[in-house]
C-alpha distance (Angstrom), angle and dihedral (degrees) to the residues before:
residue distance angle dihedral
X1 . . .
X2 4.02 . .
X3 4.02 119.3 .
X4 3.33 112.3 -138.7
X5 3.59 130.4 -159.4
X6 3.67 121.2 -58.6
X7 4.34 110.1 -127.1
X8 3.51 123.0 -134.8
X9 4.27 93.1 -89.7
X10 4.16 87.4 54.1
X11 4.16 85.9 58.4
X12 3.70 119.9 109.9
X13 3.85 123.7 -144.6
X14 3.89 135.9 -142.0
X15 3.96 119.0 -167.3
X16 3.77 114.6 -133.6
X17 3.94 133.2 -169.1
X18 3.08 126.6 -122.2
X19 3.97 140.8 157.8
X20 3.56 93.2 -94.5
X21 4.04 89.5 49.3
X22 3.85 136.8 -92.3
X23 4.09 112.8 -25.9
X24 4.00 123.4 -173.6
X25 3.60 112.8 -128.0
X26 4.18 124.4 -168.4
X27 3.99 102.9 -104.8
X28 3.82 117.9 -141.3
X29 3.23 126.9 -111.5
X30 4.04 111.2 -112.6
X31 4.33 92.9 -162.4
X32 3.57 112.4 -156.0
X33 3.67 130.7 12.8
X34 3.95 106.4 -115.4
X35 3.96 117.3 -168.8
X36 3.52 121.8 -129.7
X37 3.94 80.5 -111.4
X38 3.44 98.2 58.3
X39 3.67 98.3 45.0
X40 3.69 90.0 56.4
X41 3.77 88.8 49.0
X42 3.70 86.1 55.5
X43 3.77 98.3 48.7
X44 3.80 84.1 47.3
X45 3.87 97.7 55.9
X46 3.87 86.2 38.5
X47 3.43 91.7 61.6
X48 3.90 93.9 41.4
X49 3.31 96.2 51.3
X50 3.85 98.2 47.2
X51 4.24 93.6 48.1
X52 3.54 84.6 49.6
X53 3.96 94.8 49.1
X54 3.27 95.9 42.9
X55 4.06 93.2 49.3
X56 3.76 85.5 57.1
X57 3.98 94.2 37.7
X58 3.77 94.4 52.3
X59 3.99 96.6 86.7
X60 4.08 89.4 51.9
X61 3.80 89.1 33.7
X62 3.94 81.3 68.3
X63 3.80 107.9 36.8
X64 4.35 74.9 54.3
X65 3.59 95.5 46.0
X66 3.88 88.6 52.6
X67 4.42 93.5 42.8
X68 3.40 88.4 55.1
X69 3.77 102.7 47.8
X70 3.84 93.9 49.0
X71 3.98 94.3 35.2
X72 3.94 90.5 68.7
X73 3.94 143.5 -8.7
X74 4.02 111.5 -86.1
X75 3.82 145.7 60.6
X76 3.49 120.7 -35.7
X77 4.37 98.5 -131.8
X78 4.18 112.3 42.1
X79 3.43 112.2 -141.5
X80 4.26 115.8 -154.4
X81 4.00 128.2 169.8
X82 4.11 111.4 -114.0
X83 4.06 131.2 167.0
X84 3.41 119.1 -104.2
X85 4.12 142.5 166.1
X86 4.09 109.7 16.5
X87 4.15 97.1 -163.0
X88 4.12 90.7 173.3
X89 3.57 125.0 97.9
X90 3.53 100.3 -143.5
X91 3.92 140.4 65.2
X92 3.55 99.6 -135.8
X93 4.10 115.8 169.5
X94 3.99 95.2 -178.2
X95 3.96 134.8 84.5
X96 4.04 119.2 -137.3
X97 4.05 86.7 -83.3
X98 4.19 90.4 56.7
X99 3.72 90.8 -114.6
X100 3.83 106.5 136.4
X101 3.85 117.5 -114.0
X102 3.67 132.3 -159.3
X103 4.42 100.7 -96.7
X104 4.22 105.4 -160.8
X105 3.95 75.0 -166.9
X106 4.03 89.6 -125.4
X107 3.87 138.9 44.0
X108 3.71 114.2 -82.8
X109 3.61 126.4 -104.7
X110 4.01 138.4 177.0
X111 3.55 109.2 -126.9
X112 4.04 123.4 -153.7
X113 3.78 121.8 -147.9
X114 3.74 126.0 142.4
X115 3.80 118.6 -75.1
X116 3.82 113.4 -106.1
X117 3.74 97.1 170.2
X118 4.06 139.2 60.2
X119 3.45 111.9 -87.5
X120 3.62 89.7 -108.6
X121 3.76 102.8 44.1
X122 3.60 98.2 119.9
X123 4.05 98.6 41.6
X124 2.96 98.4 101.3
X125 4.00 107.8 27.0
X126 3.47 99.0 37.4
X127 3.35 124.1 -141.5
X128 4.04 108.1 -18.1
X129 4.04 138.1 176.2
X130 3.86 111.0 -86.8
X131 3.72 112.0 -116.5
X132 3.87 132.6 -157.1
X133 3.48 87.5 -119.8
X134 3.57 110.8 37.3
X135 3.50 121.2 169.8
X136 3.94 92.8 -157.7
X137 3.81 87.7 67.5
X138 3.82 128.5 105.4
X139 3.75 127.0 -123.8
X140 3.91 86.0 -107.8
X141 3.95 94.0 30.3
X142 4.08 82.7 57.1
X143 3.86 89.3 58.9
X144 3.73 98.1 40.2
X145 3.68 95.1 54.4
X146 4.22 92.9 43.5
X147 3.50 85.9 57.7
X148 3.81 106.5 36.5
X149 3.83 88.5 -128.2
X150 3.33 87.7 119.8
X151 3.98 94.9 73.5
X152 3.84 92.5 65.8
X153 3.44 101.8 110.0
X154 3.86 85.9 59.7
X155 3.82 78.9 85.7
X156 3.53 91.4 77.6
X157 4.32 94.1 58.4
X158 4.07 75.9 54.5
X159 3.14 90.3 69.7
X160 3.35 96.4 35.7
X161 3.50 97.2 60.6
X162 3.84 94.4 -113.9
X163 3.66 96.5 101.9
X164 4.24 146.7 24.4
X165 3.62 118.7 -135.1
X166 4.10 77.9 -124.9
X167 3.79 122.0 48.9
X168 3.87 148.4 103.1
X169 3.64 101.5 -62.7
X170 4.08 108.3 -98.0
X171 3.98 119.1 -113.5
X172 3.21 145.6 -141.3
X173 4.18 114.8 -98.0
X174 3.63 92.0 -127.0
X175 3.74 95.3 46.9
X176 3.90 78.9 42.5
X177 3.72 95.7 62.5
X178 3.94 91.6 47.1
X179 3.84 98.5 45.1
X180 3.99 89.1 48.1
X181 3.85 83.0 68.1
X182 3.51 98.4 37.8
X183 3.31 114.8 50.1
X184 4.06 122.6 39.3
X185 3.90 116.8 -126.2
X186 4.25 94.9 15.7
X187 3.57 87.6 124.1
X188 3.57 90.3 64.9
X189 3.78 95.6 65.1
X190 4.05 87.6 66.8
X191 4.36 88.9 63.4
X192 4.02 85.4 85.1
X193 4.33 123.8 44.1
X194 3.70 112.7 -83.9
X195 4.01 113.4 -107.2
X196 3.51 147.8 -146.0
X197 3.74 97.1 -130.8
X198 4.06 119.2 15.7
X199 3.72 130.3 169.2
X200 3.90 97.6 -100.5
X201 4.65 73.4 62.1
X202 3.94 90.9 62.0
X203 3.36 99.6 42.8
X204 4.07 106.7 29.5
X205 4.07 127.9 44.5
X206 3.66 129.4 -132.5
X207 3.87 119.6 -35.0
X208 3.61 100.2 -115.5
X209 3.94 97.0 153.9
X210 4.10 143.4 17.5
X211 3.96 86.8 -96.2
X212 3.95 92.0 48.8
X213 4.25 79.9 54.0
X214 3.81 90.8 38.7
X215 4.06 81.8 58.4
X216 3.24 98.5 43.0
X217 3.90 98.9 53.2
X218 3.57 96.6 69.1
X219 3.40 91.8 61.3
X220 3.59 97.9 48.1
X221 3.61 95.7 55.5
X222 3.50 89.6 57.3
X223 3.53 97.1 53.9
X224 4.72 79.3 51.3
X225 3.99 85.7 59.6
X226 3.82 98.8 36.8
X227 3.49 98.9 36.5
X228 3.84 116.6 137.6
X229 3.89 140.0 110.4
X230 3.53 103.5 -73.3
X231 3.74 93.4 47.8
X232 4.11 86.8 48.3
X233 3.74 82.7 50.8
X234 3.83 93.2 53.5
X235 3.13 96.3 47.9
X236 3.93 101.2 56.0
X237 4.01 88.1 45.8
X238 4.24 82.0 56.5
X239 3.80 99.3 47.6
X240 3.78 107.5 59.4
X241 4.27 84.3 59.4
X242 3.46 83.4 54.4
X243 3.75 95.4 44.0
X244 3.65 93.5 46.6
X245 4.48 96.9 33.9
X246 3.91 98.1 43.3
X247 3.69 80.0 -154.6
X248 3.59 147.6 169.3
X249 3.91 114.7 -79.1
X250 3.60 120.7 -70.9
X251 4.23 119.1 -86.4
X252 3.91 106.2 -86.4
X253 3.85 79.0 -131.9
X254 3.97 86.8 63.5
X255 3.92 85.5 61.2
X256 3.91 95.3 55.1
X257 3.40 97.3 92.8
């Protein structure tokens, strides 16, 4: 059955100290218990199933490579700063003096995927939601993007450590900072390594606004509190349909599992 979002009365609290005296601070949810067995199971299959994709991948990882160097000016791979693994317990907003900070909610990472945009797309905009029909796209980028081939060099942060092949799909700090406010219980998608597929991916489209998020976050804490290697498993099996279909959202009878 789907979780939905905790309220503000289902919150827990921790107390903090600080120099201007104890403070309550919302604690995050951790999800599902995973033994130190299990994780290392995971990281196992993560890493088997990412040498394996990318031994198959590397033909079309070239003929891409060589599309996107010729279809516009610029580096082949795009690299962009997103939020990843949260490993405290706590939501705490404050440095040692009490004065609040900005919290991303997670450790900082550069992710790699291929670049489907001028060089200069964002110079003047800024940063901006992605849209199914975005004009800032190349002819190639277009392609990459409709088929999510474009996140394959997010195989490398696999093995890196930065990133599962299954997780909530990492964001963007800024975005970060906004959603935080927005949306009740985001933070809790950060308690488990940010993917390149995820089960908000196979049932959900492209984030283009807060609501498409909003959507998006119940599934993802699911996947925190069900999280294991079977469900991992599933998940992979459901995403190249979805790669490959570009279709509607799954069957809610898909997600009673």
């Amino acid at each position: 059955m789907r979780l939905r979002q905790g309220g503000a009365a289902h919150r827990r609290f921790v107390r903090l100290d600080g120099p201007k005296g104890p403070r309550l601070e919302p604690e995050i949810p951790t999800g599902r218990e995973i033994s130190r067995v299990e994780e290392i199971l995971l990281r196992l299959a993560n890493l088997v199933v990412t040498l394996v994709a990318l031994t198959i991948l590397l033909p079309l990882i070239i003929v891409i490579a060589v599309l996107v160097r010729f279809d516009s000016p610029g580096p082949v791979i795009y690299r962009q700063l997103r939020v990843g693994l949260d490993r405290r317990g706590r939501m705490d907003t404050r440095d040692r003096t009490g004065r609040r900070v900005n919290d991303l909610g997670g450790r900082p990472f550069m992710i790699y995927k291929f670049r489907t945009m001028p060089v200069d797309a964002e110079f003047d905009s800024g940063p901006v939601w992605a849209r199914t029909d975005d004009e800032r796209a190349t002819r190639v980028g277009r392609f990459l993007r409709k088929t999510r081939l474009d996140e394959i060099p997010q195989f490398w942060n696999v093995l890196k450590g930065d990133m599962a092949v299954v997780g909530p799909r990492p964001e963007r700090p800024n975005f970060v900072l906004e959603l935080q406010k927005e949306i009740d219980g985001y933070r809790t998608r950060n308690r488990v390594k940010p993917g390149i597929t995820g089960w908000a991916q196979v049932n959900r489209g492209t984030d283009q606004t807060v609501d498409d998020v909003r959507e998006k976050v119940d599934f993802d804490i699911e996947y925190v509190h069900r999280r294991s290697l079977w469900f991992d498993l599933l998940i992979m099996l459901k995403t190249l349909p979805v790669m490959v279909e570009r279709e509607k959202p799954l069957d809610p009878k898909d997600k009673e599992q």
